[in-house]
LOMITOR-336477 format. One record per residue: residue number from 1; residue in three letters; y, x, z of N, C-alpha, C, CB in turn. Coordinates in steps of 0.05 Angstrom, whole numbers, padded with zeros to 5 digits. Atoms other than C-alpha are relative to their C-alpha. Glycine has a CB too. Layout:
<pts>
   num   residuo      n.Y      n.X      n.Z     ca.Y     ca.X     ca.Z      c.Y      c.X      c.Z     cb.Y     cb.X     cb.Z
   NUM       ALA        Y        X        Z        Y        X        Z        Y        X        Z        Y        X        Z
...
</pts>
This chain:
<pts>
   num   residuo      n.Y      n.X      n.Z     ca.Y     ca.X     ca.Z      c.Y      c.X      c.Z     cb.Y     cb.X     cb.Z
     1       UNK   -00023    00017    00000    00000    00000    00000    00025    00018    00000    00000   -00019    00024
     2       UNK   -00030   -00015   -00001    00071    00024   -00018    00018   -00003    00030    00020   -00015   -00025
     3       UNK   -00019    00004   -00019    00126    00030    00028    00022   -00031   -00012    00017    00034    00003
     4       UNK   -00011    00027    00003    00161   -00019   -00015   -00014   -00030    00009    00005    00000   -00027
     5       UNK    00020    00017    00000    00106   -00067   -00005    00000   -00001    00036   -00030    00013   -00019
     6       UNK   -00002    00006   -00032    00111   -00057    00068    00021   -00022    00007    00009    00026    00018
     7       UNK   -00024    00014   -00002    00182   -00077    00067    00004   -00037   -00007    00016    00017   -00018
     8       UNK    00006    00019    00003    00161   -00135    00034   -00007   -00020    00015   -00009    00003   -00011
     9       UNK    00009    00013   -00035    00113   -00157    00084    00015   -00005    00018   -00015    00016    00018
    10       UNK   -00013   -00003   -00033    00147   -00144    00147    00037   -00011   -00002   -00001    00044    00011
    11       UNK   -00039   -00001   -00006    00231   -00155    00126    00006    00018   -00003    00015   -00005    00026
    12       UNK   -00018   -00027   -00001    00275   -00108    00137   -00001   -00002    00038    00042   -00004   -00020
    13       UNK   -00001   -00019   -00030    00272   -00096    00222   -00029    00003    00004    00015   -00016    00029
    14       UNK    00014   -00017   -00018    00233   -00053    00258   -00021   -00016    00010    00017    00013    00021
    15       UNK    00019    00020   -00013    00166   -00081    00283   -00005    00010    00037   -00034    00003   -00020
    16       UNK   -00008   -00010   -00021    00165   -00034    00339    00008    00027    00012   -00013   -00006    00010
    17       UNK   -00025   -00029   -00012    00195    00024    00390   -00019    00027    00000    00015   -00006    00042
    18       UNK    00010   -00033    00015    00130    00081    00367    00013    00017   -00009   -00013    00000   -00021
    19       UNK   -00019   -00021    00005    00161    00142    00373   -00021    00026   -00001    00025    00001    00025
    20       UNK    00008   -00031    00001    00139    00218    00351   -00008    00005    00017    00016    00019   -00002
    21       UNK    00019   -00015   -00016    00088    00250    00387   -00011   -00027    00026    00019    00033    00014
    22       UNK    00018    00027   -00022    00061    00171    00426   -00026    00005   -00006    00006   -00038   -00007
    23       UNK    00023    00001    00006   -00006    00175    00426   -00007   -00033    00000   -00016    00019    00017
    24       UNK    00002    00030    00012   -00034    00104    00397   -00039   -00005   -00005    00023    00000   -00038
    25       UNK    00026   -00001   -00001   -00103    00077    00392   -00002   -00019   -00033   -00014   -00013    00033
    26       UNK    00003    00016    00019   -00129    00046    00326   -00013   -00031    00007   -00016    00015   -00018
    27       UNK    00010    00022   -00002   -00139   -00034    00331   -00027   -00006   -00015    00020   -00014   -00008
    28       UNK    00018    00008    00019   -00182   -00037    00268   -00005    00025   -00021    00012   -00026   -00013
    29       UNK    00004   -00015    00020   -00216    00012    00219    00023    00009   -00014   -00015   -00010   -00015
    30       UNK   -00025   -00013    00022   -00166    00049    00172   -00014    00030   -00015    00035    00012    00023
    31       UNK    00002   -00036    00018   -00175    00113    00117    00021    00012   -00003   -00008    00001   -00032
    32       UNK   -00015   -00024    00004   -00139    00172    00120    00016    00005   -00029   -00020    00022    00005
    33       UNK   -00012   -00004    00024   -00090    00191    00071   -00013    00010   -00032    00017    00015    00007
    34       UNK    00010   -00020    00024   -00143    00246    00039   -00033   -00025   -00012   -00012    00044    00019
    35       UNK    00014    00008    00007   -00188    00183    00037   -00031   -00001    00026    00002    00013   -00024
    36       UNK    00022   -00002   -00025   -00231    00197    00112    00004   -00022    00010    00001    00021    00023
    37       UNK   -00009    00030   -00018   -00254    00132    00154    00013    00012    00010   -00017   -00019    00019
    38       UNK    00004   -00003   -00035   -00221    00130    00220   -00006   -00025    00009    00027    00009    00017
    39       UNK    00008    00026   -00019   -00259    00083    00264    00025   -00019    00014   -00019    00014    00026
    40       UNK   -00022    00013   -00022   -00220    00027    00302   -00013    00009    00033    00002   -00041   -00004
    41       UNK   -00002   -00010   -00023   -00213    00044    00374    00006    00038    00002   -00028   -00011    00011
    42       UNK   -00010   -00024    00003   -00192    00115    00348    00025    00013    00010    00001    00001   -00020
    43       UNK   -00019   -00008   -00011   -00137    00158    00384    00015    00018   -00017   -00008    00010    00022
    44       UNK   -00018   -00019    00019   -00080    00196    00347    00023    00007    00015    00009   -00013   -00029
    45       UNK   -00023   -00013   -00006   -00012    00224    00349    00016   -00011   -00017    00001    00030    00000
    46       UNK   -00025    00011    00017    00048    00188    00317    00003    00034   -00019    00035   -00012    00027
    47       UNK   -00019   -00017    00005    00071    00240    00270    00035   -00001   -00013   -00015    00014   -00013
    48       UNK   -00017    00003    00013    00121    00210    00234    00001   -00036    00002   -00006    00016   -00025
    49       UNK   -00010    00026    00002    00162    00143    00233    00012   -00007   -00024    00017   -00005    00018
    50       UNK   -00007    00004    00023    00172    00110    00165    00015   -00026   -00002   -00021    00001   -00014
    51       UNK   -00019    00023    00010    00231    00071    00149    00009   -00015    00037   -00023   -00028   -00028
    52       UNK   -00013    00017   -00023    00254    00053    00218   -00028   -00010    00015    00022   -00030   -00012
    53       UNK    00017    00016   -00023    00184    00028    00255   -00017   -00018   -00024    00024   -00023    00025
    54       UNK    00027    00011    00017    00151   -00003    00188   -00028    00009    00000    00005    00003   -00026
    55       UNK    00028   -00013    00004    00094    00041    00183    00000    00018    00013   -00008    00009   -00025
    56       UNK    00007   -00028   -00022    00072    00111    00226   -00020    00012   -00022   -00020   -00008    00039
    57       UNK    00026   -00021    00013    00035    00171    00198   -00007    00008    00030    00010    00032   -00025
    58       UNK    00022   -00003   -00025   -00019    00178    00251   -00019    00028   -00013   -00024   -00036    00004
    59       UNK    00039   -00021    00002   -00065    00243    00255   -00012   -00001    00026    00001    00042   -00008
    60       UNK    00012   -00001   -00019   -00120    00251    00287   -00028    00016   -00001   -00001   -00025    00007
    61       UNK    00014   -00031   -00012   -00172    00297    00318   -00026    00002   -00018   -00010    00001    00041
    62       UNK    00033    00000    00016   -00234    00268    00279    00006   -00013   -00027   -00026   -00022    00019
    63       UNK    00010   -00019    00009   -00243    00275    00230    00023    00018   -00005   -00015   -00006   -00020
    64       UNK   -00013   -00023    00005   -00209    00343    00228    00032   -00003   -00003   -00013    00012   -00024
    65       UNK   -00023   -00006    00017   -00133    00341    00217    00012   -00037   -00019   -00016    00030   -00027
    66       UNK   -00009    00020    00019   -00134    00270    00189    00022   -00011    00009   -00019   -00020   -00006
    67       UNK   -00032    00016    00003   -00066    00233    00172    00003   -00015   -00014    00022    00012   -00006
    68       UNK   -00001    00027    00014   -00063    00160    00164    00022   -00008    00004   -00017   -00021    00008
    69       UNK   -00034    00013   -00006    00004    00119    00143   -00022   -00036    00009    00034   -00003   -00046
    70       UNK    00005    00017   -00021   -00006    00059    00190    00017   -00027    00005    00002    00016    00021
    71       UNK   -00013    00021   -00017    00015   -00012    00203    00004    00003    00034   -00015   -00025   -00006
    72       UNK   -00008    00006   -00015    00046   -00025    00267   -00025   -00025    00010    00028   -00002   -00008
    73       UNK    00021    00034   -00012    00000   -00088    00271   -00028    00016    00003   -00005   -00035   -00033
    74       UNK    00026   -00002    00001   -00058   -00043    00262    00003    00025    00029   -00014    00010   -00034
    75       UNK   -00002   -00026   -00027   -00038    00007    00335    00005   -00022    00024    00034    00030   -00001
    76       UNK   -00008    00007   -00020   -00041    00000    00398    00011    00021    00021   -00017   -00015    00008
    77       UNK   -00017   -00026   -00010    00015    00041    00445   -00022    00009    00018    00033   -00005    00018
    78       UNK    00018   -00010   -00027   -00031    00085    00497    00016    00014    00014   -00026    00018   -00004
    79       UNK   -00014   -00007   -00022    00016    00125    00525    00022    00025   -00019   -00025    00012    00029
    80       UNK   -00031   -00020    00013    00089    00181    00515   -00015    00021    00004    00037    00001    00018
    81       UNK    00010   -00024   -00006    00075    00252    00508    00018    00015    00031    00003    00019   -00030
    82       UNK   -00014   -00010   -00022    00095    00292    00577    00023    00004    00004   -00005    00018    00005
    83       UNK   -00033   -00008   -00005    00170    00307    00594   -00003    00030    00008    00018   -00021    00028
</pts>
């Protein structure tokens, strides 16, 4: 799915306050950018916020390095990285 195609979906605001470096859990199955599952109930790292809170690039530990762009509808917040 595009980013335009997000925008579509969702409007124009922000779905939610996922910020850089949150760690997030996957609701539901998803594939990696290079094309790897990641299972739902999967743990990652925000790396990136697209367009204001539309979408997240998520990596994560399994498989290797993977980095999924991400609905908002499809995370769930787990917790901020340390102070």
């Amino acid at each position: 799915m595009t980013l335009g195609a997000f925008s579509f979906v969702l409007g124009d605001e922000p779905v939610t306050d996922f910020r850089d470096l949150d760690t997030v859990e996957t609701i539901r199955s998803a594939t990696s950018d290079d094309g790897d599952v990641i299972p739902a109930g999967s743990r990652g790292t925000v790396v990136s916020v697209i367009r204001g809170g539309f979408a997240y690039g998520v990596e994560f530990a399994e498989p290797y390095g993977a980095v999924a762009t991400m609905l908002a509808a499809d995370l769930r917040h787990v917790g901020v990285p340390a102070a």
